[in-house]
Backbone bond lengths (Angstrom), bond angles and torsions (degrees), N, CA, C in turn:
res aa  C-N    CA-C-N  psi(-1)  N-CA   C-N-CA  omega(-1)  CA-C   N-CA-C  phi
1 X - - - 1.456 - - 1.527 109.08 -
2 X 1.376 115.82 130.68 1.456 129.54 168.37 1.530 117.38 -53.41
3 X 1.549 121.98 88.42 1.653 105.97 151.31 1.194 148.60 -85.81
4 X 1.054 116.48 136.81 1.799 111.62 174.76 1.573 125.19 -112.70
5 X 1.861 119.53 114.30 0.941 117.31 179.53 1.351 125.98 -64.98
6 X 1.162 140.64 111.08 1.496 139.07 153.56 1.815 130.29 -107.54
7 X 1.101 115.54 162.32 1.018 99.88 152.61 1.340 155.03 -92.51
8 X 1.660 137.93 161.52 1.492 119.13 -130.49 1.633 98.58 -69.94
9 X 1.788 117.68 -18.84 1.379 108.97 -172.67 1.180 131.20 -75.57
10 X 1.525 104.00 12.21 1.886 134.18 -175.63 0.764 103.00 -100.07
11 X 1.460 143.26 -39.24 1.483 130.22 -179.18 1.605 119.69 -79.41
12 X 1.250 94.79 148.15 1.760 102.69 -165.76 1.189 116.02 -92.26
13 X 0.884 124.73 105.35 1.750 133.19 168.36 1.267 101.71 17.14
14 X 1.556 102.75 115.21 1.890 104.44 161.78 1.613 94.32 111.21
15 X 1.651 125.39 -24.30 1.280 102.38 -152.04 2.061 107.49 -100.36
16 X 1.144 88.77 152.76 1.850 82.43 -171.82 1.565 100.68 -91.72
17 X 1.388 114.17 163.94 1.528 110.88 -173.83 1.744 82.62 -166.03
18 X 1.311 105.77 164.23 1.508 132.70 175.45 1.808 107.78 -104.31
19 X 1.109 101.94 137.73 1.942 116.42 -157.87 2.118 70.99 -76.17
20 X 1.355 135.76 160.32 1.140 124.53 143.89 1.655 100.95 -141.02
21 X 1.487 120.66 -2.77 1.318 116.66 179.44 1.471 125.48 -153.45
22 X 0.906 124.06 177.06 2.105 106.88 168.25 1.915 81.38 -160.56
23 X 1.597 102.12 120.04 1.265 106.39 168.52 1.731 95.58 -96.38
24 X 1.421 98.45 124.18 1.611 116.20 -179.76 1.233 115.40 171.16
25 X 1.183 107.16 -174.89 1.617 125.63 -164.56 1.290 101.35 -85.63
26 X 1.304 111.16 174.43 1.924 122.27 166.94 1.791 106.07 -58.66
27 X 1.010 109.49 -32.77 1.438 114.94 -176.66 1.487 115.60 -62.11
28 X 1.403 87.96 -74.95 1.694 100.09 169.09 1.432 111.59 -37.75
29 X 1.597 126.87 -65.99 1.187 119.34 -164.19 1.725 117.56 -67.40
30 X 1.258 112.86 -19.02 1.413 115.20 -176.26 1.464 91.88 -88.03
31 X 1.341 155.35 -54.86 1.213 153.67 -150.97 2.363 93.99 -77.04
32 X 1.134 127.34 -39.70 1.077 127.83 153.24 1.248 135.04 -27.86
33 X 1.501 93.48 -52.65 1.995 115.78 -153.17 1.702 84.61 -83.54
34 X 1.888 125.86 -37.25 1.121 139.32 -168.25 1.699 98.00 -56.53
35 X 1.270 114.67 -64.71 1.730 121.60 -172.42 1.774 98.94 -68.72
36 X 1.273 129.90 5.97 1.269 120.96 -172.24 1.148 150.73 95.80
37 X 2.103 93.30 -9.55 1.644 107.77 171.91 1.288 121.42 -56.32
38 X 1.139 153.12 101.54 0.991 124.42 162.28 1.966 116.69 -144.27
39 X 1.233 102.44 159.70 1.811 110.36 -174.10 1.550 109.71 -32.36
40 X 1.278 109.22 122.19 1.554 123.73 143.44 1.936 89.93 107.81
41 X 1.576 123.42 1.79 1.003 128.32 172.11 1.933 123.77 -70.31
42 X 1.211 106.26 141.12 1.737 104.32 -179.08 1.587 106.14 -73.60
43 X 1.581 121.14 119.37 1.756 96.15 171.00 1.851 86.89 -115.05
44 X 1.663 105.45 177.86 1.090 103.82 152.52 1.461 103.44 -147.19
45 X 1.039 119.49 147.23 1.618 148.79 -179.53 1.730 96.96 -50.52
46 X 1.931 144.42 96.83 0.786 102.48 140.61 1.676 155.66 -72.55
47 X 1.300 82.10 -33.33 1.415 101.18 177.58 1.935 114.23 -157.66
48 X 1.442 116.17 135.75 1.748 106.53 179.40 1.394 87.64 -142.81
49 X 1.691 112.24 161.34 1.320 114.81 -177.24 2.171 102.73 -106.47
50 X 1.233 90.39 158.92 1.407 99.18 -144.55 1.546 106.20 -59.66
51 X 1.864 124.50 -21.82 1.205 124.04 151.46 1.319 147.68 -99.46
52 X 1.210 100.06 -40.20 1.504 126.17 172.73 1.454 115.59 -132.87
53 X 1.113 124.76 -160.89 1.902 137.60 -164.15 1.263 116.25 61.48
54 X 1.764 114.82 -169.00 1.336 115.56 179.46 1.435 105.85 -72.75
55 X 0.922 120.48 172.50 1.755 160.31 173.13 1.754 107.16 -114.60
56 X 1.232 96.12 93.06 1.734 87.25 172.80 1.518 96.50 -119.97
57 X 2.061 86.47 139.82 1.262 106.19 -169.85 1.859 110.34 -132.37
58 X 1.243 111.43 -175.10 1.203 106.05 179.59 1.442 115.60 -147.21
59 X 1.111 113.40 128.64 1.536 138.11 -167.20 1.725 114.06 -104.85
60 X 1.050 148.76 107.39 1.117 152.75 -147.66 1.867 110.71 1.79
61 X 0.913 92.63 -83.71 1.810 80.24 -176.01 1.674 108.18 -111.69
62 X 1.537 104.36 16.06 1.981 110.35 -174.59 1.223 104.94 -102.33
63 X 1.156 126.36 133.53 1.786 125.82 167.59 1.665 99.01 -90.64
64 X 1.137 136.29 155.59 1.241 147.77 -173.62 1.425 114.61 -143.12
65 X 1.313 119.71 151.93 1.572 127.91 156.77 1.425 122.38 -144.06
66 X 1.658 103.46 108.58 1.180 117.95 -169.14 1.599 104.62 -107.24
67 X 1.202 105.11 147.83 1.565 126.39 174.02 1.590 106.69 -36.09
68 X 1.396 118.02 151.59 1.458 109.44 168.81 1.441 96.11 -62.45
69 X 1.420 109.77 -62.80 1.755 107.72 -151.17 1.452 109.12 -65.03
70 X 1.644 122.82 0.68 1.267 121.53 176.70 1.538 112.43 -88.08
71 X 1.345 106.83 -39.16 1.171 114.69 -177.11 1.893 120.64 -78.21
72 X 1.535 87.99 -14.20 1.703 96.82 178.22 1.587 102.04 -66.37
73 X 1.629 127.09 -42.37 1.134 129.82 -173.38 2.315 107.45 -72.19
74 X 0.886 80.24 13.40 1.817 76.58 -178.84 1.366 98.69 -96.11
75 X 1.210 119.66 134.26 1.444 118.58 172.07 1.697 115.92 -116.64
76 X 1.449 130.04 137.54 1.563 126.26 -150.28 1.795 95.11 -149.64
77 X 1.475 77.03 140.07 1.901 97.81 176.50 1.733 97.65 -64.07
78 X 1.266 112.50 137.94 1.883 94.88 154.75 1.310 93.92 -134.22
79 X 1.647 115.86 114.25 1.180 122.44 162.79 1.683 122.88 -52.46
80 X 1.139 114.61 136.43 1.397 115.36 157.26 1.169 118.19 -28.96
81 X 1.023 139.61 168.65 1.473 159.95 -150.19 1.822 112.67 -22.01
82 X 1.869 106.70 28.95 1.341 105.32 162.78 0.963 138.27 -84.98
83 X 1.543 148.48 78.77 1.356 108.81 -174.44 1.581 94.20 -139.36
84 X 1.642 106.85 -169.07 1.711 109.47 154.49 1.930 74.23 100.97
85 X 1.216 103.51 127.22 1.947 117.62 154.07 1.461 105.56 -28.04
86 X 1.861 133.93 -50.48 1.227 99.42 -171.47 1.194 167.75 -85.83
87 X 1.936 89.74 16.62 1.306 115.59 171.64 1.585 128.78 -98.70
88 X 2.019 106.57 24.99 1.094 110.35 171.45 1.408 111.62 -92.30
């Protein structure tokens, strides 16, 4: 299967992706790993605004809202032909 890395503020509402990186500091990544981000995890994109604000996402059964510029540093698998909430 074809993946494509992006980051989580690229994916469009609804779509599921795999966490595979967080370009950041010790800070960033420990304050992440704290709300539950962390490597090899399922998120999906509910909703982000098209320049700035939070990014709220969802992590097995947690809804979240992360910073744009926090969430710009998350980096996520997007499988080929995955997307849409009902494959979380």
């Amino acid at each position: 299967m074809n993946k494509q890395k992006i980051s989580l503020i690229d994916l469009k509402d609804g779509q599921l992706a795999t966490i595979v990186g967080v370009h950041g500091g010790a800070g960033v990544k420990k304050r992440l790993e704290a709300l539950g981000v962390r490597l090899g995890k399922s998120i999906s994109k509910m909703h982000g605004h098209f320049r700035h604000g939070p990014v709220t996402v969802k992590i097995g059964h947690t809804q979240l809202a992360i910073g744009h510029g926090m969430a710009a540093k998350i980096i996520v698998d997007l499988p080929a032909g995955r997307q849409g909430l009902n494959n979380a």
